[in-house]
Each structure stands twice: as structure tokens, then as C-alpha cells.
C-alpha positions as CSV (number, residue, x, y, z in Angstrom):
1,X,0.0,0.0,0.0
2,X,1.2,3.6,-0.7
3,X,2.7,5.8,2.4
4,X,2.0,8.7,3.3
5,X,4.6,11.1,1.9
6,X,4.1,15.0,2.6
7,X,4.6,17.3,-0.9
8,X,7.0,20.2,-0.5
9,X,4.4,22.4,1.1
10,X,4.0,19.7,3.8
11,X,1.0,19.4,2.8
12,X,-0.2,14.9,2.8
13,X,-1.7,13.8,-0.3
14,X,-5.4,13.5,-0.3
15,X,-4.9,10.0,-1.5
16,X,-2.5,8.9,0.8
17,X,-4.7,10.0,3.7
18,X,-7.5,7.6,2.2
19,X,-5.2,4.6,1.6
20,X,-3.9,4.7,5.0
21,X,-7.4,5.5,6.4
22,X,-8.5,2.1,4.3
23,X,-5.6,0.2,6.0
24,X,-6.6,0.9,9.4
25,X,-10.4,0.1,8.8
26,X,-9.3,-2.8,7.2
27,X,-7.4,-4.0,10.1
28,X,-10.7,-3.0,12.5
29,X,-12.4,-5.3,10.2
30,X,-10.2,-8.0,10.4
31,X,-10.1,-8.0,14.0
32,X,-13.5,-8.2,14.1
33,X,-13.5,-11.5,12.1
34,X,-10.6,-12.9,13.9
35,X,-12.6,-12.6,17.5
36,X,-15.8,-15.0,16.9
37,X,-13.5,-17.6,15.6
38,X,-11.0,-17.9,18.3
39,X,-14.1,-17.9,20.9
40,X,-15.2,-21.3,19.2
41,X,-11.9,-22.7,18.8
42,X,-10.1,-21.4,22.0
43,X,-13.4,-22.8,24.4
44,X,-13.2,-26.1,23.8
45,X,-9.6,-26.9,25.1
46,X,-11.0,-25.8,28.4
47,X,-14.0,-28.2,28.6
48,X,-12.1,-31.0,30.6
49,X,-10.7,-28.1,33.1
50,X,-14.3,-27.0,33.3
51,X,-15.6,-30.3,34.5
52,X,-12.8,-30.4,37.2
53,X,-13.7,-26.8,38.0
54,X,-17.6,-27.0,38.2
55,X,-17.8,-30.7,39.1
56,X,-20.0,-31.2,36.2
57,X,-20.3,-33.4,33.5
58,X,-19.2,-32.9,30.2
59,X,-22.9,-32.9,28.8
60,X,-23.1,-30.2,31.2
61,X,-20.0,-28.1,30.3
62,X,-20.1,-29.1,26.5
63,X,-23.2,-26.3,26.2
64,X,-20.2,-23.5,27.4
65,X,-19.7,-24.2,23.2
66,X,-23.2,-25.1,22.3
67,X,-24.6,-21.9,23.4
68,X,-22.0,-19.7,21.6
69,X,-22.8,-21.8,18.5
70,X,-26.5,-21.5,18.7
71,X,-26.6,-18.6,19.4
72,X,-24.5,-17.4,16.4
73,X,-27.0,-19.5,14.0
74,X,-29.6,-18.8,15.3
75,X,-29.3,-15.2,15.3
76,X,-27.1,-14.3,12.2
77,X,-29.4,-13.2,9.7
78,X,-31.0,-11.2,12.3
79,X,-27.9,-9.2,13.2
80,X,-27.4,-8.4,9.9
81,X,-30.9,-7.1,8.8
82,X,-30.4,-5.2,12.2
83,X,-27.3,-3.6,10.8
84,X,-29.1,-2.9,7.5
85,X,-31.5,-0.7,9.1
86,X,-29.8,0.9,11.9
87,X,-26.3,1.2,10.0
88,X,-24.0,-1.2,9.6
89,X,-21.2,0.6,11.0
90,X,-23.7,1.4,14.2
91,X,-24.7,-2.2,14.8
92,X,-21.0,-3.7,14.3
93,X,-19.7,-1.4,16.7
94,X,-22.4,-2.5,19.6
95,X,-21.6,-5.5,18.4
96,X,-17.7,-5.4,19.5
97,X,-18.7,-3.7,22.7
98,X,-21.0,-6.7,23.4
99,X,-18.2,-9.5,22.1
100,X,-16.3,-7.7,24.4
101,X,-18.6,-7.1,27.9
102,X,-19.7,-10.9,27.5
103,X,-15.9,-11.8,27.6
104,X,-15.3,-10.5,30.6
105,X,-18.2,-11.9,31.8
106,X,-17.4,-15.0,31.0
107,X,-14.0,-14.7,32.7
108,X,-15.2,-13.7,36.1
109,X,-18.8,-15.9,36.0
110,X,-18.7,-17.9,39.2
111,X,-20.9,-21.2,38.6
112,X,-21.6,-22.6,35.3
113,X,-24.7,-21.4,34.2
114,X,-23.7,-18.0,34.2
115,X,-20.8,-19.2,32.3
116,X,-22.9,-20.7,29.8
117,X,-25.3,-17.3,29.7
118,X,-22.1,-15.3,29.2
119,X,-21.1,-17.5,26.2
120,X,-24.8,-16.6,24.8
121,X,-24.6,-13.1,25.2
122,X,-20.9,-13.6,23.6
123,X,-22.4,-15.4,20.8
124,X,-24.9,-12.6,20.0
125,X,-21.6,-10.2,19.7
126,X,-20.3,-12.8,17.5
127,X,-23.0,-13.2,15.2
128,X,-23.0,-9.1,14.7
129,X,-19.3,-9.7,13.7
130,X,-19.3,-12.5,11.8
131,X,-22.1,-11.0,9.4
132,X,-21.4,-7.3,9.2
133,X,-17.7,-7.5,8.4
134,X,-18.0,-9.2,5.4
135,X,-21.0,-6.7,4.5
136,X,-18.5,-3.6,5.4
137,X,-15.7,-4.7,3.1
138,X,-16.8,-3.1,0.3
139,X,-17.1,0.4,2.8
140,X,-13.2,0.0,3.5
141,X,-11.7,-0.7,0.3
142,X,-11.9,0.1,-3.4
143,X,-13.7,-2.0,-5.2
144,X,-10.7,-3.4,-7.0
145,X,-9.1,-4.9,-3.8
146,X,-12.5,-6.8,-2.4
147,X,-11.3,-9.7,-3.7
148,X,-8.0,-9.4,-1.3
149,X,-9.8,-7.9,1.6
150,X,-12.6,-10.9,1.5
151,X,-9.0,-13.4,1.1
152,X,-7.3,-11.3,4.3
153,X,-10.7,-11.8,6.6
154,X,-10.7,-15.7,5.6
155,X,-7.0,-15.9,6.6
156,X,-8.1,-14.4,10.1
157,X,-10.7,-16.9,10.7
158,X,-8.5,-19.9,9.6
159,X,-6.0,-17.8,12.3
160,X,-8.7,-18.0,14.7
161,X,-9.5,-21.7,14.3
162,X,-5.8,-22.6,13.9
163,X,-4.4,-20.4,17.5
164,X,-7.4,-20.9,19.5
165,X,-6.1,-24.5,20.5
166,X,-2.6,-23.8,21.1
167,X,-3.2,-20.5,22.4
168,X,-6.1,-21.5,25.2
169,X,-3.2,-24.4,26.2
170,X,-1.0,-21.9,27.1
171,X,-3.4,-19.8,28.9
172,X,-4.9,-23.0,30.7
173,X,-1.2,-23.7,32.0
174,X,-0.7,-20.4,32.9
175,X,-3.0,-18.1,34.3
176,X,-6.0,-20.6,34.2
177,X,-9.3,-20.9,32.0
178,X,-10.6,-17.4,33.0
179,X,-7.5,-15.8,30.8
180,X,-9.3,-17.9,27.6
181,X,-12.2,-14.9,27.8
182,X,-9.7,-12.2,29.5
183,X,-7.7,-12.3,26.4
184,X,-10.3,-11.3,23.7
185,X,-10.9,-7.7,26.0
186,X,-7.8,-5.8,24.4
187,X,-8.3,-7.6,20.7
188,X,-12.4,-5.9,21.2
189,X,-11.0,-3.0,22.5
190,X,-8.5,-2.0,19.5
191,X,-11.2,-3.8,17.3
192,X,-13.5,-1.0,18.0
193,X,-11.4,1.8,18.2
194,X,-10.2,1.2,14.8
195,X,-13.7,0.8,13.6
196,X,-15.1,3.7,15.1
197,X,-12.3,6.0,14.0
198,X,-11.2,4.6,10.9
199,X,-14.3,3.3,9.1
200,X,-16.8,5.5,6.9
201,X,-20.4,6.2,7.4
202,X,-23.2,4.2,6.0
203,X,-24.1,6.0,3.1
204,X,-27.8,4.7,3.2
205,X,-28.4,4.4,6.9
206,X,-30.9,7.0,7.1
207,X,-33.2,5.4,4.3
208,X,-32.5,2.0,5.9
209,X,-34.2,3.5,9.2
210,X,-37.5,3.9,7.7
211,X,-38.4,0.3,7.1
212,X,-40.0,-2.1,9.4
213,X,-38.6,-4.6,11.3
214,X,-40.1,-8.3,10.3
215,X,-41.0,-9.7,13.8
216,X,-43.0,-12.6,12.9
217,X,-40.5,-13.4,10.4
218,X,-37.0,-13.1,12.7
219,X,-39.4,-15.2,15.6
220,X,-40.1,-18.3,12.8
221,X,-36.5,-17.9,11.2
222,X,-35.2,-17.9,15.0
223,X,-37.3,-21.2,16.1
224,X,-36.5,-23.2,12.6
225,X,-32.7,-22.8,13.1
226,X,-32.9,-23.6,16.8
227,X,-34.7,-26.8,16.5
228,X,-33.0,-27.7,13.3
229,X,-29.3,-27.0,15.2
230,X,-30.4,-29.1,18.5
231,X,-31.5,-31.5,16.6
232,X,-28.0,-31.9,15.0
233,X,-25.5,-30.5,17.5
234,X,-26.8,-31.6,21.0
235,X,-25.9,-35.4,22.0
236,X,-27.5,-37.5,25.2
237,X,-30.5,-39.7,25.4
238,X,-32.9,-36.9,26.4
239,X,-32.2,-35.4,23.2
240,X,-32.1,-38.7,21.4
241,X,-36.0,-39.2,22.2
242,X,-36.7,-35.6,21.2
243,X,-34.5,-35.7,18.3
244,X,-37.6,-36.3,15.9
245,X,-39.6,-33.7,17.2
246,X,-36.9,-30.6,17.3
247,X,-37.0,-31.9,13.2
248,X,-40.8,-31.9,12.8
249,X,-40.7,-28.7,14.6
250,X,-37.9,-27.0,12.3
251,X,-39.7,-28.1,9.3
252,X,-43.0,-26.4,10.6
253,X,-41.2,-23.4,11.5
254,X,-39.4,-23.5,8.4
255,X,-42.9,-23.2,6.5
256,X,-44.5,-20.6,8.3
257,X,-41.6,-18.4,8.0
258,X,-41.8,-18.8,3.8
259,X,-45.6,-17.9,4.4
260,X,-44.8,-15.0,6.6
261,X,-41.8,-13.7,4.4
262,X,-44.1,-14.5,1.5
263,X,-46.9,-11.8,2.7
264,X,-44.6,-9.2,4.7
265,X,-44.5,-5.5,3.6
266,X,-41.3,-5.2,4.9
267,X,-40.1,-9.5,5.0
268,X,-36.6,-10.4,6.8
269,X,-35.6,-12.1,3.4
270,X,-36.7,-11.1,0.6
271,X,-37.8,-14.5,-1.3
272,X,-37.7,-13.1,-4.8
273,X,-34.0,-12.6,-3.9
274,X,-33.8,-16.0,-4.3
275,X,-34.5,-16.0,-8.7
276,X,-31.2,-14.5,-8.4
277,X,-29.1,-17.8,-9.4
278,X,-25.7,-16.5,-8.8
279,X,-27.0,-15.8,-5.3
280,X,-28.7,-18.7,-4.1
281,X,-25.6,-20.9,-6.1
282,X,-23.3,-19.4,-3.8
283,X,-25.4,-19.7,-0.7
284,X,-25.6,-23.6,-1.1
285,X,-21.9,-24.0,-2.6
286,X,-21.0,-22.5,0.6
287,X,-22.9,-25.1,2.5
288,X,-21.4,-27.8,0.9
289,X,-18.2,-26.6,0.8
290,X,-18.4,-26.4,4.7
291,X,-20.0,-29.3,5.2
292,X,-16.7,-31.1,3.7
293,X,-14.1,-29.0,5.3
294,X,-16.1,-30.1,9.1
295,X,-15.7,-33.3,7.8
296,X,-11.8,-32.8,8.1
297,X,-12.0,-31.4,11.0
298,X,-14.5,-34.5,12.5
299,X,-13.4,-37.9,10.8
300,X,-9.7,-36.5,10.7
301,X,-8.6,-37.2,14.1
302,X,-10.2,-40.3,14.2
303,X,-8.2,-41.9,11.2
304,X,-5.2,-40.1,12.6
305,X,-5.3,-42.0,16.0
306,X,-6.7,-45.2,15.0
307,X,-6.0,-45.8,11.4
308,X,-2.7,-44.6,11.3
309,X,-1.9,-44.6,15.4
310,X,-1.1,-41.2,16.2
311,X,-0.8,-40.0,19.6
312,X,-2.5,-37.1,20.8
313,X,0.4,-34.6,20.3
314,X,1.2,-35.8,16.8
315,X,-2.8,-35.5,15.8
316,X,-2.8,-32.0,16.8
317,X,0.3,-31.5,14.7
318,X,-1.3,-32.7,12.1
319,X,-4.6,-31.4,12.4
320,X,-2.8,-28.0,12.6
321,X,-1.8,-28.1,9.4
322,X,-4.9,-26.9,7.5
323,X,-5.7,-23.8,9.4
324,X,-1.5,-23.2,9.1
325,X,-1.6,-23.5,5.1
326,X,-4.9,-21.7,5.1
327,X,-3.4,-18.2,7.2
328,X,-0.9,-18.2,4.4
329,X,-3.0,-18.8,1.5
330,X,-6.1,-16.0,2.5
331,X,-4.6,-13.0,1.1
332,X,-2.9,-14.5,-2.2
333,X,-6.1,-16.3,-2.9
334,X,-8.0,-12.7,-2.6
335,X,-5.4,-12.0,-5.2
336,X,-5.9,-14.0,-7.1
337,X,-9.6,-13.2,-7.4
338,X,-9.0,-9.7,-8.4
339,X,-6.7,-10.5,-11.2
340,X,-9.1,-13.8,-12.7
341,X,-12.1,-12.6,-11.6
342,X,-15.0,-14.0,-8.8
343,X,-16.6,-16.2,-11.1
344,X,-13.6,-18.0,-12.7
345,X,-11.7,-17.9,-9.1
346,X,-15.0,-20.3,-7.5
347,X,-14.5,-22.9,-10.2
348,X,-10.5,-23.0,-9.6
349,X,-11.3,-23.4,-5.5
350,X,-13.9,-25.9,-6.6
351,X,-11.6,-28.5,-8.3
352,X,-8.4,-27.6,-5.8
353,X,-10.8,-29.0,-3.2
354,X,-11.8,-31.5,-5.5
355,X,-8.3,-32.8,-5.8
356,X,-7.5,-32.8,-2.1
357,X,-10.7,-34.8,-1.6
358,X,-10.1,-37.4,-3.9
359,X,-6.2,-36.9,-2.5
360,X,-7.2,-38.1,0.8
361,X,-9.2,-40.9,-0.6
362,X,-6.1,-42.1,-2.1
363,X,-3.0,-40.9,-0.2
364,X,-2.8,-42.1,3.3
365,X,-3.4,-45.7,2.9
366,X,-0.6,-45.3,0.8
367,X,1.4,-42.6,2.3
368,X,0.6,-42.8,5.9
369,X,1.2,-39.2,8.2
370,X,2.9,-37.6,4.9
371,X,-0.2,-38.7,2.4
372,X,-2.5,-37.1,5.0
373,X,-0.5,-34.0,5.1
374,X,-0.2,-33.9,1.5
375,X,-3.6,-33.9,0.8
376,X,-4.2,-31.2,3.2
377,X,-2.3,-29.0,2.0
378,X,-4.1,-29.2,-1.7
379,X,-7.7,-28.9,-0.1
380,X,-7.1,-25.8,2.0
381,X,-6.0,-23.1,-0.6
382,X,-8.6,-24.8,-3.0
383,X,-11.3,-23.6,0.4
384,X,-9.4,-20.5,0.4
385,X,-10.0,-19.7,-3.2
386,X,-13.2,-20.6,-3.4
387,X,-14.4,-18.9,0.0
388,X,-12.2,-15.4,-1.1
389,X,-13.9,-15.9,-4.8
390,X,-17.6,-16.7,-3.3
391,X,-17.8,-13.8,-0.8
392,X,-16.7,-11.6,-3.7
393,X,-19.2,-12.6,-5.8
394,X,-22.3,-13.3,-3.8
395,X,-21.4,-9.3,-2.0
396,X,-21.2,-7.5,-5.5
397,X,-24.3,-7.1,-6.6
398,X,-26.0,-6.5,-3.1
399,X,-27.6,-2.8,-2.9
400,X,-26.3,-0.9,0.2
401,X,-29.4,-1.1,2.5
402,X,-29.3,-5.2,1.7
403,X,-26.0,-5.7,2.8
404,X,-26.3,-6.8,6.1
405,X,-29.1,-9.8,5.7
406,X,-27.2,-10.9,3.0
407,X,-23.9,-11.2,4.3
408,X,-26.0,-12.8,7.5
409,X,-27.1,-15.3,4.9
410,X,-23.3,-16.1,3.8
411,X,-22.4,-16.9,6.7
412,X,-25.6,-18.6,8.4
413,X,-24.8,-20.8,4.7
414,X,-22.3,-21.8,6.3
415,X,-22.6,-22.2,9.8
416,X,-25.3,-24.6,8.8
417,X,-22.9,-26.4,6.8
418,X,-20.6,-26.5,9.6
419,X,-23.4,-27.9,11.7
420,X,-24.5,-30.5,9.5
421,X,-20.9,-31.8,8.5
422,X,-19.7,-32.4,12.3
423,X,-23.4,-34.6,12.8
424,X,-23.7,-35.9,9.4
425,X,-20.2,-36.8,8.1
426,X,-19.2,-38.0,11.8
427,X,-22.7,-40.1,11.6
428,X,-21.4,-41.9,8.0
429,X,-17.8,-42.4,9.5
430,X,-19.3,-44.0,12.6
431,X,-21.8,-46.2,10.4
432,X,-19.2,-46.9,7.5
433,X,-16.7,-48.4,10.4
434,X,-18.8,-50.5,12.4
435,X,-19.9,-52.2,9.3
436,X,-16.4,-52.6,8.2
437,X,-15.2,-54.0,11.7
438,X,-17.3,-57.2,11.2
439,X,-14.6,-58.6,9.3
440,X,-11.7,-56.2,9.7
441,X,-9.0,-55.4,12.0
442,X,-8.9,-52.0,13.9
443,X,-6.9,-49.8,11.5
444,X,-8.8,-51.1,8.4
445,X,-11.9,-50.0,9.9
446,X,-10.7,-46.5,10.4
447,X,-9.4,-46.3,7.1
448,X,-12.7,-47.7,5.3
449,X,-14.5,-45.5,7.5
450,X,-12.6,-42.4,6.2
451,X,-12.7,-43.4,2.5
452,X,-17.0,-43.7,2.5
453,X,-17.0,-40.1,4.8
454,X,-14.2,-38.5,1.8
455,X,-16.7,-40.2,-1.1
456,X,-19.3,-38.6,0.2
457,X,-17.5,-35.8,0.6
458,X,-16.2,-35.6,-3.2
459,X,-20.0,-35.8,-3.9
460,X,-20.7,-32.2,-2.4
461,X,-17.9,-31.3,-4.3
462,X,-19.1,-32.6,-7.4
463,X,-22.6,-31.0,-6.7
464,X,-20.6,-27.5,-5.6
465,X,-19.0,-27.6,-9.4
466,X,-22.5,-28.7,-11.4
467,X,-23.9,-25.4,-9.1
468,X,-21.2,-23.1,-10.6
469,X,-20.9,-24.2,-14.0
470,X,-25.4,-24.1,-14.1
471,X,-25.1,-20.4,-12.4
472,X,-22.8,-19.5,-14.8
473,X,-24.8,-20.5,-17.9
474,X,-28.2,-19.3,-16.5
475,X,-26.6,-15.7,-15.7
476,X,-25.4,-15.7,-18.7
477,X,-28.7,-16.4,-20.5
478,X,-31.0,-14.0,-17.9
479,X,-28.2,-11.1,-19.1
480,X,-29.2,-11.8,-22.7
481,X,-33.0,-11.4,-22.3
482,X,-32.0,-8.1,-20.8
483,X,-30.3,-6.3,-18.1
484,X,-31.5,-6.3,-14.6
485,X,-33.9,-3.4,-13.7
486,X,-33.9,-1.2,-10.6
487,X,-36.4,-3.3,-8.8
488,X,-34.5,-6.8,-9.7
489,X,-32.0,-5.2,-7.6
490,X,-33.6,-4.0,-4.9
491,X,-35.4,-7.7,-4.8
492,X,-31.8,-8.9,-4.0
């Protein structure tokens, strides 16, 4: 980026004032994607000292994570619909403040329910975070670098993912569990200071105000992805038994709110958004594409320690090396997006990850430790590609005062597929290997087990590539029966 250089009146350039001005807003923004992600990575090394701690149970302490995650999905597309009509910069900035108040919170609570109430009110920051700062990119930058801003904000939540672990270790060891929350209340505060000094105005914020909020519509939306994420997430035999009934409820939910959204004056989600093909493509390539990647991060340790007979250390090691090659690859994958274009940039991720899929079908019954890692490190920058390349094009065409829902949709797109990877993908690896251990020995059912779960997996892959390539033609026909009008665009 240029510096800021004084001309020989002293006077700065206007332009070097704006680049540096984008730098720091940039930076606010990245902060603000870096926080949500290391509260879900850096809570769950702490759940064993939390049983210790509490003398509970780890059904009990496993909902200090289940909260936060709920909570996120539950609310996401809310929290950014609330940005879109009270400002964007407004609601991200309360958002921060709240990320920040539940942290330290969550660092003095003294039994664990308030714990676990912290880590709900923490969750509702995160939600404002994780779907406004991909909705504020195109605020900080010019448009010609929102391909490497959307690659830098995917390398902070791969740094997120990837230090969280190692990070709440040390913290664990050192000053105890409390320090896991204590350490997010500097990275909030600069967070917002660099926000709320750095980061323009919304342009549209006073048009945005005017427009209703859609109760009955944020109340259905709330109760389908609640029952649809219990139903998935939570584990014990209370839950078993109610299992079918959190899904017959999130299906009935799920069909009021269409019916409400379809007769709103003022509807959450706009369902006519949804003719848009490039849009609703890149919501559900981003689902599948997530739902693979938690399949990793699920059926990988599992193969690590009994296929291949890892201990613990080494699968963390290895395991590590995803989120490492993904912080390097963000930013040149952003790149690489605005030099090739979104579009052309998706299918490139798409058959990287397709690759590293069919690589880890192949490799480590081969290769061992090395195959695995090799693998790896093809599917990861293939993610980071396609996630840099899909933000990018699912953001450009969204009108100002739409922003916010729809970058609440990108990422409730893929929280979902987060969601249904870890219950789905673990489900098939558990099914594929007990079948397989009727007449095999343990690491051959490990390995048989991974290799149906990574088959599968190549099938979302396949389906995430038919979905770009049919987007691609159908845009391309809907541009030649005429350009979108004003309302079209509005719509979305």
C-alpha cells in the first residue's frame, strides 16, 4: 500500500490519507472476524478443566460451546438485517462492545450457568461480527481490492480456528481458564477503536431507518434454526427421544416463515432474492463446501489416532496443518480473485478442493502421516480460493441497505454447513466403520471408514461444481433477455 509522503508544502496527499485511512479500517475489520472464531476454537480446550472446575459433566460443560454456536445460528441473519436498518457501522460497533462485555463476563462468571449465559450473550456479539464485516468490506476498500480484503478476513478466521487450540493451552497452563475470555478484551477494544475511527459512514443508513422490522419473520426464522441445530449439535439420550420432534418442529417453523416472508411489507428475506441464481448458487456452494471442510476437522482425528496410530500430540500437529496453510493462503487467494475474476476464481477453488478430496481418498493408505498432510495441503488453498472468490461474488451485486441480511445469509450458509458436516459426516464415518469392523482389524476399519465419509465428501464437491458451472450458464442467459432493472435489484 502507498505511504503517506508530505509534498513540498507539507501538505499529505489526499490519496495517501484515504489509503492509510482504508488500512486501518481494514485492520478493525479483520479483528472483528478474527474474535468470533477464536471464541469457538479457543473454548473447547478448556472443557475437561471445566468439569474439574464445576464438578459437572461434560454434557453439562459441553453447552459453554453449544450456546455460543447456537446462538450465532440462530441469530445471524437477524444481526445483519439489524445492521441494514440501523447502519452497519452502528450495529458492528455494539456488536464489539458486546463481544467484548460478554468476555469478561465469561471470565469472572462464578458457577456454570452463568458461564454458559455469558457465552450466549458472547455469541450474540459474534453473530453481529461475523455477518457485518464481510457486508463492510466493500465500505473499507476500493472496489478493485475486495477480492484481497474478503481473502485477508478468511485468513483471520482460519488464524482464529488454527491459534485458539494452542493458544487457550497456554493460557490454561498459565493463568487458568478465565484468561481464555480475558484475552479477547484488548483484541475488542482496539477492534472498535479502529472501527469507530477509521471506518466510513453508511451512506444509506438513514433510508435504511425507515423500514419495518419483520417480527414474525426473525421469531419463525429464530425457532426453525434452533430446532434444526439441536436437533444436529446436542448429544444424550434426552435429546435422542426428542431428536424427531426438534426436526418436525424446524420443518414447521421453516414453513411458516416462507408464508410469513411470503406476505410481509417489509419481510426479513426477501424471497424473490432468491430468482437470483448467482446468489442462491453461492449460498448452497457454501454449505457444501463447509459441510466437507467439518468433515476434516471430525473424521480426521479419528483416522489419525486409530487408522494410522497417532498419539495425541502428533494429531494435533497434524490437524494443525490446515488452518497453518490456510493463514498463508487467504490474502494471495483474494489476489488472485482480483486479477481472474469471482466467477472464474469459484470454479478453480472448486476443483483444488476437489483434488485434495479425492487426495485423501487415495494418499494415506498409501502414504501414511505424509499422504494425509499432502492432501491437506491441496484442499485448503482450493477452500481458500473458493471462499475469497464466493464472498466476492455473492457481495457484488447487493444494494447498500441489503447488505447486512445478506452477508447474515453467507455466513448462516455456512454455519449450517458446519453444523451439519460435524453430525452428518461423523454419523457416516461411525456407520461406515462398524460395518467394516465385522470382518476387519482396527486400523482397516478406520481407514474404510474415512474413504465412504471423503466419497461422500467428493459428492458435495461434485454437486458444488454442477452449481457453478449451471449459475454460470443461467446468468449468462438471464443477461441476454435483458439487463437487470432497478427493482431486480432491490429484490436482492
Amino acid at each position: 500500500m502507498k505511504s503517506i509522503i508530505a509534498d513540498k508544502d507539507g501538505a499529505v496527499p489526499e490519496g495517501g490519507v484515504q489509503e492509510t485511512a482504508s488500512r486501518w479500517a481494514l485492520l478493525g475489520l479483520a479483528l472483528s472476524m478474527l474474535l468470533p472464531f477464536l471464541g469457538v476454537s479457543s473454548a473447547n480446550v478448556a472443557l475437561p478443566t471445566l468439569i474439574e472446575v464445576f464438578s459437572a459433566s461434560f454434557g453439562q460443560v459441553q453447552w459453554v460451546v453449544l450456546s455460543y454456536l447456537l446462538t450465532i445460528t440462530i441469530v445471524i441473519v437477524n444481526a445483519g438485517r439489524l445492521g441494514d436498518l440501523l447502519g452497519h457501522k452502528r450495529v458492528l460497533l455494539g456488536g464489539i462492545m458486546l463481544f467484548t462485555a460478554a468476555s469478561i463476563l465469561c471470565s469472572v462468571a462464578p458457577t456454570l450457568p452463568v458461564l454458559i449465559a455469558a457465552r450466549a450473550l458472547q455469541g450474540l456479539g459474534g453473530a453481529v461480527l461475523m455477518a457485518l464485516t464481510v457486508a463492510l468490506v466493500r465500505d473499507a476498500v476500493p472496489e478493485e481490492r475486495t477480492g484481497s480484503a474478503m481473502g485477508l478476513l478468511g485468513s483471520m478466521s482460519a488464524i482464529g480456528t488454527a491459534l485458539g487450540p494452542s493458544l487457550g493451552g497456554l493460557l490454561i497452563a498459565g493463568p487458568g481458564w478465565r484468561g481464555i475470555f480475558l484475552v479477547m478484551v484488548p483484541l475488542g477494544i482496539l477492534a472498535f477503536l479502529l472501527v469507530r475511527r477509521y471506518l466510513p459512514e453508511d451512506a444509506s443508513r438513514e433510508a435504511a431507518k425507515r423500514k419495518a422490522f419483520d417480527l414474525w419473520g426473525t421469531l419463525f426464522l429464530g425457532l426453525t434454526l434452533a430446532a434444526y441445530a439441536l436437533a444436529l449439535t446436542a448429544g444424550g439420550e434426552d435429546f435422542d427421544r426428542v431428536r424427531p420432534i426438534l426436526i418436525l418442529m424446524s420443518l414447521i417453523c421453516g414453513g411458516l416463515f416462507l408464508l410469513v416472508e411470503a406476505r410481509a411489507s417489509a419481510p426479513l428475506i426477501r424471497l424473490a432474492a432468491f430468482r437470483d441464481v448467482e446468489l442462491s448458487a453461492g449460498l448452497m456452494m457454501t454449505a457444501l463446501v463447509s459441510t466437507v471442510m467439518m468433515a476434516t476437522l471430525i473424521v480426521g482425528p479419528f483416522y489419525l489416532s486409530r487408522g494410522l496410530g497417532l498419539e495425541e500430540m502428533m494429531v494435533g500437529a497434524v490437524m494443525s496443518v490446515g488452518p497453518g496453510v490456510s493463514v498463508l493462503c487467504g490474502v494471495p487467494a483474494g489476489r488472485v480473485v482480483d486479477r481472474l475474476g469471482a466467477s472464474a476464481t469459484v470454479m478453480i477453488g472448486l476443483v483444488v478442493m476437489a483434488a485434495g478430496v479425492v487426495a485423501l481418498i487415495v494418499l494415506p493408505p498409501i502414504g501414511g502421516v505424509a499422504g494425509y498432510i499432502a492432501a491437506i495441503a491441496l484442499l485448503a488453498p482450493g477452500y481458500q480460493l473458493f471462499q475469497a472468490a464466493n464472498n466476492t461474488s455473492v457481495m457484488a451485486g447487493v444494494p447498500q441497505e441489503r447488505r447486512g441480511v445478506v452477508s447474515g445469509l453467507l455466513s448462516l450458509s455456512r454455519n449450517l454447513g458446519f453444523i451439519t458436516g460435524a453430525s452428518v459426516m461423523g454419523a457416516l464415518f461411525t456407520f461406515a466403520s462398524a460395518r467394516a469392523g465385522i470382518s476387519a482389524s482396527g486400523p482397516e476399519v478406520a481407514t474404510i471408514g474415512m474413504k465412504v465419509a471423503f466419497i461422500a465428501a467428493a459428492g458435495l464437491i461434485a454437486m458444488a461444481i454442477i452449481l457453478s458451472i449451471g449459475s454460470r450458464v443461467l446468468s449468462k442467459l438471464d443477461w441476454r433477455s435483458g439487463p437487470p432493472d432497478d427493482a431486480t435489484r432491490r429484490d436482492r
